[in-house]
N, C-alpha and C positions, 0 to 999 in steps of 0.2 A: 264283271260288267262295268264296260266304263262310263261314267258320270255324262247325263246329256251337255250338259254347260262343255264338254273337252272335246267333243264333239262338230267339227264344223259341217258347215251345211253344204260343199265342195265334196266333203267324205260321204255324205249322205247320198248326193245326186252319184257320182261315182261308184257307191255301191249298187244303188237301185240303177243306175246307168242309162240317167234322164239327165236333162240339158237344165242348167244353172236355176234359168228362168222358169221352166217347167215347174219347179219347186213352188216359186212364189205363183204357179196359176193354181194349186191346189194347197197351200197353206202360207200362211202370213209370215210365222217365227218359225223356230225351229221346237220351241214350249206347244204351238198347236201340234205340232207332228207329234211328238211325244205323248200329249196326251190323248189324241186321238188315236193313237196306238196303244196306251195303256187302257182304254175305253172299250176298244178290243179285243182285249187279251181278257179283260171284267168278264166280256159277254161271253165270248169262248169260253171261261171256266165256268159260268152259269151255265150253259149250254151243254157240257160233256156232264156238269152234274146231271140235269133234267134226263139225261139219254141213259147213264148208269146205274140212277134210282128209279129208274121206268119200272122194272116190274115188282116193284117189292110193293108191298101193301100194309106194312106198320109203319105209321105215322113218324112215330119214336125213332124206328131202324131209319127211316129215308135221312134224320136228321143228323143223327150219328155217322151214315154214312159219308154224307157227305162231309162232316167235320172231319172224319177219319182219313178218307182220300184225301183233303186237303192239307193236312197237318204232313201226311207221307212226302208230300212233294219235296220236302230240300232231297228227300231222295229220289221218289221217281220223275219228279219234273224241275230241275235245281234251277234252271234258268226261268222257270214263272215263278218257283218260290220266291228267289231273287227279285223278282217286281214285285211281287205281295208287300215281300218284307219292305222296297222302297218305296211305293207309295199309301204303304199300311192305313189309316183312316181313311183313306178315299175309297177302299174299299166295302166301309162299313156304311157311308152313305150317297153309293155310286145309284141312280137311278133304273140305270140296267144293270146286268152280269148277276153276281153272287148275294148281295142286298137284298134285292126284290125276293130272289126265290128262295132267301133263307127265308126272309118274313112269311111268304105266303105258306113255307115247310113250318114252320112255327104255330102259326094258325090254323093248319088244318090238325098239327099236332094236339093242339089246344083243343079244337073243336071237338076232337074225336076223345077227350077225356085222357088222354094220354101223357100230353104235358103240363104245364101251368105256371103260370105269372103275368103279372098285372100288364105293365107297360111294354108294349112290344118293341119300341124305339131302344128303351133300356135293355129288355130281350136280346135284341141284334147288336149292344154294345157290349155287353157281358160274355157272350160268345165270339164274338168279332174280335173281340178284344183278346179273351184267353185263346183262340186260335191265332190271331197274330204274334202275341207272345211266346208260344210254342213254336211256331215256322221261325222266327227273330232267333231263338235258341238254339234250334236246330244246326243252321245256317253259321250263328256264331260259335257255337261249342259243341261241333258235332260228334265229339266223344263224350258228353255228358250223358248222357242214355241214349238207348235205341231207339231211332225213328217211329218205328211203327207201335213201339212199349208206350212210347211219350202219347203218338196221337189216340189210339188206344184208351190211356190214362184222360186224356183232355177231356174226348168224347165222354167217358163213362162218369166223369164230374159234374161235366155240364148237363147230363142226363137226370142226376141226383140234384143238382139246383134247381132243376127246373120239375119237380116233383117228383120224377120216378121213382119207386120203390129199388132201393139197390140191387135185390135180388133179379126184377126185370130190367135194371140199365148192366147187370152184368149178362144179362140174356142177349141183350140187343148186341151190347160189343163184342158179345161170343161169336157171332153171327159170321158167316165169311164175306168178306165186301165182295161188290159185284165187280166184275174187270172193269177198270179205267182206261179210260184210252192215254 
């Protein structure tokens, strides 16, 4: 993926195969287009989560699932791992996409007696964080373990920090994930 800065905005209109000006009637820099395309791609991954943990009904599994899918991506989706991993924090406190509906998977997790811990800000750092770390990893030393071993392992740690009884975070992660798109 190449760097938005090496990028000019000639090559952009060129690609999208709009007229110079056209660009500047729908965005100012070439940093707005960017990140209103990475703001995008947020909600789409929140979006394919919400549609993949539809039917499942453990609070715990929706949460794990969704760390699970995500952590897989330097293999099934390399090029949005690839943004993850570049704009890594903005992730964890994006208004839409994957933020909002961890918190709210978090809270229902809580409510339902399933999960637990105090601060949910911190909640969504702690996870945000060891799941970025793990796509970061992936992506940089993709022979250091197996994709799916690693998110797997993530999932089932983060399950146990946040109170589950090991024998049911090794249930949840036993679980088969639902298809992703």
């Amino acid at each position: 993926m190449r760097d938005s800065a090496d990028v000019s905005i000639q090559e952009i209109t060129d690609a999208a195969d709009v007229g110079f000006g056209t660009f500047y009637n729908h965005f100012g820099s070439k940093q707005e287009l960017f990140d209103a395309a990475v703001e995008q791609v947020i909600e789409e991954h929140g979006a394919m989560l919400d549609e993949v943990t539809r039917g499942i009904s453990d609070a715990a599994e929706v949460f794990a699932a969704s760390v699970r899918i995500t952590a897989r991506f330097p293999q099934t989706h390399p090029e949005l791992a690839k943004i993850i991993d570049r704009v890594g924090p903005r992730y964890l406190t994006s208004s839409t996409g994957l933020a909002p509906r961890a918190l709210r998977d978090l809270h229902h997790a809580r409510d339902v007696g399933r999960l637990s811990f105090d601060d949910p800000a911190v909640a969504i750092a702690c996870a945000g964080g060891a799941l970025l770390g793990v796509i970061h990893l992936s992506l940089a030393q993709p022979d250091h373990t197996a994709i799916g071993e690693a998110a797997d392992g993530l999932a089932l740690n983060l399950l146990r920090m946040f109170g589950l009884p090991d024998v049911d975070a090794r249930a949840v992660v036993g679980r088969p994930l639902p298809s992703a798109v």
